[in-house]
Wavefront OBJ file of the C-alpha trace (Angstrom):
o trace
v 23.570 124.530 136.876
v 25.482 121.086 137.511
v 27.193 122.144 140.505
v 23.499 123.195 142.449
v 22.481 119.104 141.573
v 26.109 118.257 143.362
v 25.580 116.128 146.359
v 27.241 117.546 149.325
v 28.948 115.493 152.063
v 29.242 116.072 155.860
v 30.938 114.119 158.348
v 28.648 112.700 160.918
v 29.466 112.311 165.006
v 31.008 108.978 165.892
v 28.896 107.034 168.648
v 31.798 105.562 170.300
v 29.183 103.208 172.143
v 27.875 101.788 169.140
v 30.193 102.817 165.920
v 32.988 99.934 165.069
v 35.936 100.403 163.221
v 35.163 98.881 159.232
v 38.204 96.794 159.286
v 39.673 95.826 162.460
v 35.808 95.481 164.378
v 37.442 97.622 167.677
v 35.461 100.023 168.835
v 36.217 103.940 168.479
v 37.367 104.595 171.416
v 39.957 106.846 170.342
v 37.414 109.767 168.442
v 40.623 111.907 167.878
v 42.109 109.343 165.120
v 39.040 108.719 163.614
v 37.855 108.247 159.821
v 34.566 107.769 158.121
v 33.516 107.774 154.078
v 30.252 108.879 153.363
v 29.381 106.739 150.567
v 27.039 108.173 147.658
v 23.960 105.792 148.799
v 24.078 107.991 151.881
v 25.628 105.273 154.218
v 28.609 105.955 156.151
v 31.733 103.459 156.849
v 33.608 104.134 160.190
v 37.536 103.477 160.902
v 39.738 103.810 163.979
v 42.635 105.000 162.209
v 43.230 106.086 158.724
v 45.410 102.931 157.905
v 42.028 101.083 158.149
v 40.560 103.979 156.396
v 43.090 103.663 153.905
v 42.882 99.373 153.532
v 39.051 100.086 152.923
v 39.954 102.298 149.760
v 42.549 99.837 148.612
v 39.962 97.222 148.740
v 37.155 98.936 147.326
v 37.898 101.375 145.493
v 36.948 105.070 145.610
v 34.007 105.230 142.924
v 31.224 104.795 145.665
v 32.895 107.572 147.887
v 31.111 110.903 148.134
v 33.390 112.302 150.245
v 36.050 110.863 153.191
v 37.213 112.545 156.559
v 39.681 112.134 159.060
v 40.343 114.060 162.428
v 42.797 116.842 162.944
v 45.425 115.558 165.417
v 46.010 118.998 166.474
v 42.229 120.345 166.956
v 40.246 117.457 166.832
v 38.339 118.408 163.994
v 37.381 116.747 160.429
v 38.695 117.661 158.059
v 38.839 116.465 153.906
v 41.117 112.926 153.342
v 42.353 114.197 150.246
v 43.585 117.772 151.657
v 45.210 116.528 154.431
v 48.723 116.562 155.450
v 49.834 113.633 157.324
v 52.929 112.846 159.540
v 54.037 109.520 159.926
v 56.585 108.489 162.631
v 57.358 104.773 163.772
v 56.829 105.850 167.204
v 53.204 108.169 167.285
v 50.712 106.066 169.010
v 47.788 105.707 166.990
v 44.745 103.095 167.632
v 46.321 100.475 165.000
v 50.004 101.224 166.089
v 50.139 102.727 162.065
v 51.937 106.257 163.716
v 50.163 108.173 160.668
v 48.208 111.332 162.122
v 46.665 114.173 159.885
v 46.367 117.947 160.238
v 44.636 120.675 157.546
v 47.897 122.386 156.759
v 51.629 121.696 156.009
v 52.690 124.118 159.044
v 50.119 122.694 161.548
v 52.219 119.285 160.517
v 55.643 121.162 160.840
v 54.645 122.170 164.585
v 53.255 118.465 165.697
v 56.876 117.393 164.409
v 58.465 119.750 166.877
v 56.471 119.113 169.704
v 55.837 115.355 169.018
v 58.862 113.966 167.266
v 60.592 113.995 163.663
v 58.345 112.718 161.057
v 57.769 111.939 157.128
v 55.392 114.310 155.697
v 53.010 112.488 153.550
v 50.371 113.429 150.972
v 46.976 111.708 150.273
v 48.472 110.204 147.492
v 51.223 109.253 149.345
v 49.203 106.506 151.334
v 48.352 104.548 148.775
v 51.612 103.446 148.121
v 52.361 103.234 152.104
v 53.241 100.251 153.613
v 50.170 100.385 156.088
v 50.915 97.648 158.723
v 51.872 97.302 162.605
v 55.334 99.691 163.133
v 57.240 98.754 165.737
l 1 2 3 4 5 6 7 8 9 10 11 12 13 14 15 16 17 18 19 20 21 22 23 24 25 26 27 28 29 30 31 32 33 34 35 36 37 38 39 40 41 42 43 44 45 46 47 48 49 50 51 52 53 54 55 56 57 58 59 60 61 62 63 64 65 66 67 68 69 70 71 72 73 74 75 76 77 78 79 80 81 82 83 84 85 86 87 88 89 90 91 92 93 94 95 96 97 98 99 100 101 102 103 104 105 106 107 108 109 110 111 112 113 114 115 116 117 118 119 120 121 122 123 124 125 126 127 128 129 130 131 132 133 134 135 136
């Protein structure tokens, strides 16, 4: 019976006329390397990039969170923070300039690598320990 009283999360559309990024205050502009938490009171906190996703966690914590998404660099789609596999590379534009991008699987990861450049794969975990910050 505890799992029917389970909240469920969904992502919600970005407005990229009127949704700002958390952190930074730029617009989305960018909707492919967006993030958003929904946050158990129902609100929902918006990012540009998942390095500004990621400084919001740092700084807040995650007991609030419901749930947190971030877009599929290969289909566009949302998909779980946690699940993800990410790919960072000094030199993958990203709206921040972090060059951290996320896919659902390992292989989808494997192929952006080929196409896109070498890469570090990175877990979830991984990015709390990254050192999030302007690579050049």
């Amino acid at each position: 019976m505890m799992g029917c009283s389970e909240k469920t999360y969904e992502p919600r559309e970005i407005v990229s006329e009127t949704d700002v990024c958390k952190i930074c205050n730029m617009s989305i502009v960018h909707n492919e390397y967006a993030g958003q938490i929904a946050l158990k009171n129902g609100d929902y906190e918006i990012f540009d990039d998942i390095g500004c996703l990621m400084e919001y966690i740092e700084a807040n914590g995650e007991d609030e969170v419901g749930a947190a998404y971030i877009k599929d660099a290969a289909k566009n789609e949302w998909i779980d923070v946690i699940k993800a596999v990410y790919v960072y590379n000094k030199d993958y534009w990203t709206p921040m300039n972090y060059g951290v991008v996320a896919f659902d699987t390992k292989e989808a990861a494997q192929e952006w690598m080929v196409s896109e450049g070498e890469g570090q794969l990175l877990a979830y975990t991984d990015l709390h320990d990254f050192k999030w910050g302007i690579h050049k």
